[in-house]
C-alpha positions in Angstrom: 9.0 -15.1 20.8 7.4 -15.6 17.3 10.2 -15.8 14.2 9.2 -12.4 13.0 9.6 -10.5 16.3 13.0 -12.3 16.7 13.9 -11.2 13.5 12.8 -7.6 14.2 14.9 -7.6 17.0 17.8 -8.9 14.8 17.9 -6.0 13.1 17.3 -3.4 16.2 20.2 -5.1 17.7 22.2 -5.0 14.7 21.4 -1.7 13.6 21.9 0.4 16.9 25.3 -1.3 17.2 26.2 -0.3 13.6 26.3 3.1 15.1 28.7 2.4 18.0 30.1 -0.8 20.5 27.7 -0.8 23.1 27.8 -3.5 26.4 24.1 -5.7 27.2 22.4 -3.2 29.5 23.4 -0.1 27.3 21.9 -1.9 24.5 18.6 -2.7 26.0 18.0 1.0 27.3 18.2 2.3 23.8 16.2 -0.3 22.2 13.2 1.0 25.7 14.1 4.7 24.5 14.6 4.7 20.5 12.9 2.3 19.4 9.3 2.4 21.6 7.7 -0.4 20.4 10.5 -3.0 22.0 9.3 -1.5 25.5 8.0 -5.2 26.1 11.5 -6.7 25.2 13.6 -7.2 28.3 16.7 -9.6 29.5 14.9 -12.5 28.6 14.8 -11.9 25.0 17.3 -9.8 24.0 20.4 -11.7 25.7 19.5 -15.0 23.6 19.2 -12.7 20.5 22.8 -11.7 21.1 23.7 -15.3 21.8 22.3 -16.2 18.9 24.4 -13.1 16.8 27.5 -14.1 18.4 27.3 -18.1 17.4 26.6 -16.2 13.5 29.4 -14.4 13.7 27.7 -11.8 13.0 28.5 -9.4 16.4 31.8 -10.1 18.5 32.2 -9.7 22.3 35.2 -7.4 24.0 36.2 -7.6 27.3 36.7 -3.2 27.8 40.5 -1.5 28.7 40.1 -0.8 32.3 43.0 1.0 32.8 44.7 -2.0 34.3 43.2 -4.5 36.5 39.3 -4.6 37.4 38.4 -3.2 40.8 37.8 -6.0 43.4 34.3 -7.2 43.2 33.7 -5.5 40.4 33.3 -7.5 37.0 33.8 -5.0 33.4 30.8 -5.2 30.8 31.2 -7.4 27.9 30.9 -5.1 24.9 30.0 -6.1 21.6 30.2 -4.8 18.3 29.5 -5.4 14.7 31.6 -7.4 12.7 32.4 -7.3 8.5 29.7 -10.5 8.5 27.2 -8.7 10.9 27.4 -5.4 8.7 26.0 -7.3 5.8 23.6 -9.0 7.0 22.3 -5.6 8.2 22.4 -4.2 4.9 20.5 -7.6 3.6 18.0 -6.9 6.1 17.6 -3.3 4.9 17.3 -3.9 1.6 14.0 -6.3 2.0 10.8 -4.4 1.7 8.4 -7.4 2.0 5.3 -7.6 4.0 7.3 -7.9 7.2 8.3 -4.9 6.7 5.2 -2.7 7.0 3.1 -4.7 9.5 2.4 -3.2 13.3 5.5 -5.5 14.7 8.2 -4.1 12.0 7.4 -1.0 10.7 8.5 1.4 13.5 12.0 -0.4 13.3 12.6 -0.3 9.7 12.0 3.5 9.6 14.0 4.3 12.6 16.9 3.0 10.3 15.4 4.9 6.9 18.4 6.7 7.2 20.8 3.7 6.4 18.2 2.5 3.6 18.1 2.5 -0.2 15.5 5.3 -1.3 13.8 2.3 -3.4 13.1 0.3 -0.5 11.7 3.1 1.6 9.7 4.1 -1.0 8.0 0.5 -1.3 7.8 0.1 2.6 6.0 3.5 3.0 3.2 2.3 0.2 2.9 -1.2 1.4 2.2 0.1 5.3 0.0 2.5 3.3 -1.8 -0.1 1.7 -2.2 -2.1 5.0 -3.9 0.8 6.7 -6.6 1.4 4.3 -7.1 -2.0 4.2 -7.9 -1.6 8.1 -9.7 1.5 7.9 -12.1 -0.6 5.4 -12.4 -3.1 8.1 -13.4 -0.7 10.5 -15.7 1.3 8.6 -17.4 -1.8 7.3 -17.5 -3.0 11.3 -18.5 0.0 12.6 -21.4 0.5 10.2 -22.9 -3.6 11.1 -22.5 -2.9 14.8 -23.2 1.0 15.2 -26.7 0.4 16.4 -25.5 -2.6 19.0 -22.9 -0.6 20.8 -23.2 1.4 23.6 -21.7 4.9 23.2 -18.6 5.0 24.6 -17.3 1.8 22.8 -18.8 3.9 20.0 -16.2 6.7 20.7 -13.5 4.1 21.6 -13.8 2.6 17.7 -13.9 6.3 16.3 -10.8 6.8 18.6 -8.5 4.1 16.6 -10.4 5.1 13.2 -8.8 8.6 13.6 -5.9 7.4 14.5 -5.2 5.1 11.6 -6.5 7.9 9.5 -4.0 10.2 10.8 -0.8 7.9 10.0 -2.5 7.1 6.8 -2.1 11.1 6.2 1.6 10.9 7.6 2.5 8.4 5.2 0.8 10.3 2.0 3.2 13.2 3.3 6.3 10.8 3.4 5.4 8.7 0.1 5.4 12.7 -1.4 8.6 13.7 -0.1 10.3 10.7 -1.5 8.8 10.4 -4.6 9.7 14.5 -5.1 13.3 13.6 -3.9 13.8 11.3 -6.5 12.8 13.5 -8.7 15.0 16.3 -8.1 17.9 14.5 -6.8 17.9 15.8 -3.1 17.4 13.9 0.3 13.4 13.9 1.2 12.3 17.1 3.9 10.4 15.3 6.8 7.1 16.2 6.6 7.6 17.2 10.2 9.3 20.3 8.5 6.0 21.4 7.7 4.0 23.8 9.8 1.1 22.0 7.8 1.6 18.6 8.7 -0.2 16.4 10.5 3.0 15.0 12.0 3.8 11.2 13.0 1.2 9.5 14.5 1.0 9.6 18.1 2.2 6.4 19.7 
């Protein structure tokens, strides 16, 4: 796995186990379920990740109370949890807004944990992913205008497909951006612009 998606992980790992103590297999079904795009993460990734935390110091392991001695056969789940170090290296990771941040790979994970960031940083990840997408939807347009005449039809409608689509988180994010810059203005947390019956919504995964 490349450095950046090991240190996107990092911070899943981290951050879901900020909210409780969770054991290996527990973690890895809610990294499949909320977060989607570690659906290709599996054993073979995440349990050197957590190897990796523990020699930081930065999780711990527990061996779970069961209620006296195992039963035979049976082996109880290592747990782990966060420790003081591994809580601030989670805020430290929350609190960078560089390109990283924004790109296809870590994007979906640092807003799944907007909640636990600084309003300052989400505001600067929102506009650099922003940024990013019109930069794509240039590429496309500029693309799809040298090639139109060379493409069959339903590669045609395949390129419009992911045009719309980029267009339509492009249109999230100008919702979001608005909410959090009219938060900051008034003091109060940012509505979701899924609180709109006019929105466009999130993008559809």
């Amino acid at each position: 796995m490349s450095g950046h998606r090991s240190g996107v992980l990092e911070l899943a790992v981290l951050g879901l186990l900020h909210e409780t103590p969770m054991h290996g297999y527990e973690l890895r079904k809610r990294l499949n379920s909320f977060l989607g795009t570690f659906r290709a993460f599996g054993y073979g990734s995440l349990y050197p990740c957590l190897k990796d935390l523990l020699a930081q110091g930065l999780i711990a392991e527990e061996q779970p109370d069961m209620l006296g001695k195992p039963l035979a056969g049976r082996r109880s789940k290592i747990v782990y949890r966060l420790t003081a170090e591994g809580k601030e290296r989670l805020q430290q990771l929350l609190a960078e807004p560089g390109p990283a941040a924004w790109e296809d790979d870590g994007f979906g994970v640092r807003f799944a944990f907007f909640g636990q960031t600084r309003a300052d940083v989400r505001l600067r990840i929102l506009e650099g992913r922003r940024t990013r997408l019109e930069e794509r939807l240039d590429g496309v347009r500029a693309a799809m205008a040298r090639t139109r005449e060379r493409l069959d039809s339903y590669t045609l409608e395949l390129h419009r497909h992911g045009l719309e689509s980029v267009e339509r988180e492009v249109r999230w994010l100008n919702e979001l951006i608005a909410s959090e810059r009219q938060a900051g203005e008034t003091g109060q947390q940012p509505a979701p612009p899924g609180d709109n019956n006019n929105s466009a919504g999130p993008p559809a995964s």
